[in-house]
C-alpha positions in Angstrom: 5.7 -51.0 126.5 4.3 -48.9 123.4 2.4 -46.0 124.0 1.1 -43.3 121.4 0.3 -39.7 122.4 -1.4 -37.1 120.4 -2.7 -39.3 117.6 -4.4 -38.0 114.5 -8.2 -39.4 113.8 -5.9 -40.6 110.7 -3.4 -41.8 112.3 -5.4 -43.4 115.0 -7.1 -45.4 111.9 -3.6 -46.4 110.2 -2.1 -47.4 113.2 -5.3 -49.6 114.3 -5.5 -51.2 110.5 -1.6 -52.4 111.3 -3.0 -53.6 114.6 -1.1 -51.5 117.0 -4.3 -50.5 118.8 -6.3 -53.3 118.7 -5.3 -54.6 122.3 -5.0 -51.1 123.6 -2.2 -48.4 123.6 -0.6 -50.5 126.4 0.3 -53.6 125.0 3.3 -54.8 123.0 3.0 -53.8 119.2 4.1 -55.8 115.8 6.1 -53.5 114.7 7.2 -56.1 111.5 3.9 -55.3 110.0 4.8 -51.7 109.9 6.1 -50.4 105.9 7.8 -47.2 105.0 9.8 -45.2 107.2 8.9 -44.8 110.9 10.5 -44.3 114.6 9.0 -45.2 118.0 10.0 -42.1 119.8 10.7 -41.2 123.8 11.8 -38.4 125.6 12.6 -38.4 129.5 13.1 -35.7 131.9 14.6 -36.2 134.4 16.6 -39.6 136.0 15.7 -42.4 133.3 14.6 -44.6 135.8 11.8 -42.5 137.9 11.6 -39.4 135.2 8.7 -38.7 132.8 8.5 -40.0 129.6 6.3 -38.7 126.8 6.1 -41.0 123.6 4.3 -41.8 120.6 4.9 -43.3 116.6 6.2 -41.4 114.2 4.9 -42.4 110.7 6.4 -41.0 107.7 4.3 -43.0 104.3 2.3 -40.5 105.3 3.4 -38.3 108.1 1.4 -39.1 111.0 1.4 -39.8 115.0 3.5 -37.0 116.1 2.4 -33.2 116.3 5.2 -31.9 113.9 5.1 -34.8 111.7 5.5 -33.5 108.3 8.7 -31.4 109.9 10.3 -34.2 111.5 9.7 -36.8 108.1 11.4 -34.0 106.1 14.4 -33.2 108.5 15.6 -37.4 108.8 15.2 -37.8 104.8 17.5 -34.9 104.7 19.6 -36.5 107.1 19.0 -40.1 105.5 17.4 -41.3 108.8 20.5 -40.8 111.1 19.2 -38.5 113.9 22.8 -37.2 114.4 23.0 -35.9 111.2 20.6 -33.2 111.5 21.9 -30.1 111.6 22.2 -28.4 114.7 20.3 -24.6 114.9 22.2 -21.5 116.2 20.1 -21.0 119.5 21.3 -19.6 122.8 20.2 -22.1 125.5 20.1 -21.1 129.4 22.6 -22.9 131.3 20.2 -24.6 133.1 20.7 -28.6 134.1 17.0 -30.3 133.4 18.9 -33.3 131.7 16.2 -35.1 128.7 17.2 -38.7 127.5 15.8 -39.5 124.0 15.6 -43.1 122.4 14.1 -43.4 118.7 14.2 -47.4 117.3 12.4 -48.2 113.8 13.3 -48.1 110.6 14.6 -45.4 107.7 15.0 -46.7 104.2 14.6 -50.8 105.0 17.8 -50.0 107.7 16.9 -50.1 111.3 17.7 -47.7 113.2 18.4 -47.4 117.1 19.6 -43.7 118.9 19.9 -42.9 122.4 21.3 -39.5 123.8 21.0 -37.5 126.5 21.1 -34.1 126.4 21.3 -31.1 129.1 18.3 -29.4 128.6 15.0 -29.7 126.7 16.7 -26.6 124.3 19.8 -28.2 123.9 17.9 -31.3 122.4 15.4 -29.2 120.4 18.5 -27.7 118.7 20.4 -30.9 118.0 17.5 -33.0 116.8 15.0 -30.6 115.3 11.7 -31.5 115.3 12.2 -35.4 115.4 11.8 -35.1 119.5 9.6 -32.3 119.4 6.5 -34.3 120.9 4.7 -31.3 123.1 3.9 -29.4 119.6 
């Protein structure tokens, strides 16, 4: 299932032009006829089976699809596409369990890329993955 949330206008447009909206935000999209650099993104709170899950494309030839776009395009080419190469920030997170599973699949540089972790806490996965994961704003 592929589902975008918090589209642009602009990115609304590209995304429809590559035919990822045509059949609605629901349906299955071709993601061969995607170029550039871009990640299908998910976060989960909560059990991965009954949890919540917010998603949406990330687009980086231009940034687009994702509220912090233009952050999260800049942090992976600094990291070279590999999510677990971002640098992790000096924060102070509570110690509270509210476990978040992230998946990102696409492709960085003609390489595909595929990452799944789960992390304790929404601030413990802000921290580790910047603003790539970053989908409420």
């Amino acid at each position: 299932m592929t589902y975008i949330t918090r589209a642009t206008a602009a990115a609304g447009a590209l995304l429809a032009s590559v035919g990822l909206l045509a059949a609605g935000p629901a349906q299955a999209a071709p993601r061969d006829s995607l170029h550039g650099n871009w990640l299908d993104l998910t976060v989960t709170r909560g059990d991965a089976q009954t949890g919540y899950t917010r998603g949406t494309l990330l687009l980086c030839d231009p940034p687009l699809g994702h509220p912090r776009a233009a952050e999260a395009c800049t942090e992976l080419a600094a990291a070279h596409g590999d999510i677990a190469r971002i640098p992790a920030k000096k924060v102070f997170c509570p110690m509270i369990f509210a476990p978040v599973t992230v998946h990102a699949r696409g492709q960085w540089n003609g390489r595909p890329v595929d990452y799944q972790e789960t992390y304790s806490s929404k601030c413990v996965m802000n921290a580790r993955t910047g603003a790539v994961f970053a989908l409420d704003g």
